[in-house]
N, C-alpha and C positions, 0 to 999 in steps of 0.2 A: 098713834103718834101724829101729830099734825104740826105745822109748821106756820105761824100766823102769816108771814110774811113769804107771801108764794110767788116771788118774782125770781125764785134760787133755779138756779139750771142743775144736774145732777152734782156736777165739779163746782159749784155757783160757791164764789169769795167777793168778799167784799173787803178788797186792798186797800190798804193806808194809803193817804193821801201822800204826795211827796208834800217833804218838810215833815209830816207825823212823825212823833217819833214812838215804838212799842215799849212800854214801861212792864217790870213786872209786877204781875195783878197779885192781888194782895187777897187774900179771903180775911175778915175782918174778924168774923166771931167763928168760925170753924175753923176744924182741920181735916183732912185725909192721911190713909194710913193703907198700907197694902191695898191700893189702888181701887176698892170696894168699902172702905169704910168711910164713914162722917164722921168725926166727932164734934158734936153741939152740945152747947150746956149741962157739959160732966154725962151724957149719953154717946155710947159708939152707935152707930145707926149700919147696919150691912145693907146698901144701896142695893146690891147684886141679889141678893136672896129673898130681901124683906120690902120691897119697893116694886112698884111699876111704876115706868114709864110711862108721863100722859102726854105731856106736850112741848114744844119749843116756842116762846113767844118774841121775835125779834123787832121792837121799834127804832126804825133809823133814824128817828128826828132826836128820841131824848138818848138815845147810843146805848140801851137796854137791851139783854136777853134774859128771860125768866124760863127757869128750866124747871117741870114741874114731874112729883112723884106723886101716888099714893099707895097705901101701905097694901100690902098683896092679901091675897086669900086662903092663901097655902096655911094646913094644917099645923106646923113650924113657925106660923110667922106670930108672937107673941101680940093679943091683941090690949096690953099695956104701951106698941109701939105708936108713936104720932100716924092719926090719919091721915095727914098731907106732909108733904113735904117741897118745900123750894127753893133755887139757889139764884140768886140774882143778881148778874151780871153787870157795871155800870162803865159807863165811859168807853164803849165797844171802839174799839178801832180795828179790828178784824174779826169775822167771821167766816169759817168754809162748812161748806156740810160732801161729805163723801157718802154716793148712793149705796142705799144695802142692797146684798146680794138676794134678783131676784130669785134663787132657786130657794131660797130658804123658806117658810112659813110665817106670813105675818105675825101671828103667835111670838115672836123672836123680837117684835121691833119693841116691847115696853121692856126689856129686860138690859139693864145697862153690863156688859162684859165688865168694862172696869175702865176708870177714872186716869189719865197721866195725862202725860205731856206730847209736845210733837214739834218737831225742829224740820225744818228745812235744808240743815246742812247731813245730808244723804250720806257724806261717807264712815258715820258712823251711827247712824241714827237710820232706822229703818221702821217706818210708822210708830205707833206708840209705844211709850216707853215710862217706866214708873222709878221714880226716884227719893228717898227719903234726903235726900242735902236740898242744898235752898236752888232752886228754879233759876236756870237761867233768862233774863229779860225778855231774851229772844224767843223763847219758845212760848207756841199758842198749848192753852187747858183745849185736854183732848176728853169727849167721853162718847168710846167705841160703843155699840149695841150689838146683840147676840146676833142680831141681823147682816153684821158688817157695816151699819149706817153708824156715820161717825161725825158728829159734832167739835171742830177746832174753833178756838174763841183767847181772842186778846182782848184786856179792858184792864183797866185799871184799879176795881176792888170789887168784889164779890160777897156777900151776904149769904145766910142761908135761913131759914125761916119754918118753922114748924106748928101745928093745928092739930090740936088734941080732938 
């Protein structure tokens, strides 16, 4: 996993300016479903199973994150599935990244746990959470890793993009 934009501390966000305001991100040609799948172009894709994790690319000038997969090697993993995969983030107005836990095995860090959301308001929300109703504004797209490293992201529309 790598991180283009290495200036992140472990806790490292990048707060909304005052005046910002967070709009809910909108993913334009996809959807999710049970917190591991993608649906793109009449395809479920199973992120969790059938993907690795390669990288996170954040540009703070044009307010970009491209968040990138490729298709795994596991005997299971149908090789009819796209060889790349990536979802791209635009109009960022936050980003946090939460460190994984070192006792675990790197081995862990390209395997996404699973996809939701993540609120701030603690007294009923306790780290991620997955919800099939419509997203509250306020809450940042969360995507936890096996590793416990955990990607939170506000932006304004999302894409996601596939390479046969």
């Amino acid at each position: 996993m790598s991180l283009a934009c290495a200036r992140a501390t472990p806790a490292a966000s990048a707060q909304l300016s005052p005046g910002v305001r967070r709009h809910q991100m909108r993913a334009l040609n996809f959807s999710w479903s049970a917190s591991i799948y993608l649906h793109l172009k009449g395809e479920e894709l199973d992120i969790h199973n059938d993907f690795l994790f390669q990288s996170i690319f954040y540009d703070v000038v044009e307010r970009v994150v491209i968040l990138r997969w490729k298709r795994g090697s596991g005997d299971w993993v149908r090789t009819t599935l796209p060889s790349q995969l990536s979802i791209s983030i635009r109009d960022v107005s936050e980003v946090r990244l939460k460190p994984r836990d070192p006792s675990l095995p790197y081995s862990e860090d390209d395997c996404l746990e699973s996809f939701g959301y993540y609120s701030d308001e603690e007294t009923w929300a306790d780290g991620q959470f997955w919800t099939d109703k419509e997203p509250d504004p306020k809450w940042l797209w969360s995507f936890e890793f096996q590793s416990g490293a955990e990607f939170q992201i506000a932006g304004d529309t999302a894409t996601a993009k596939t390479d046969r």
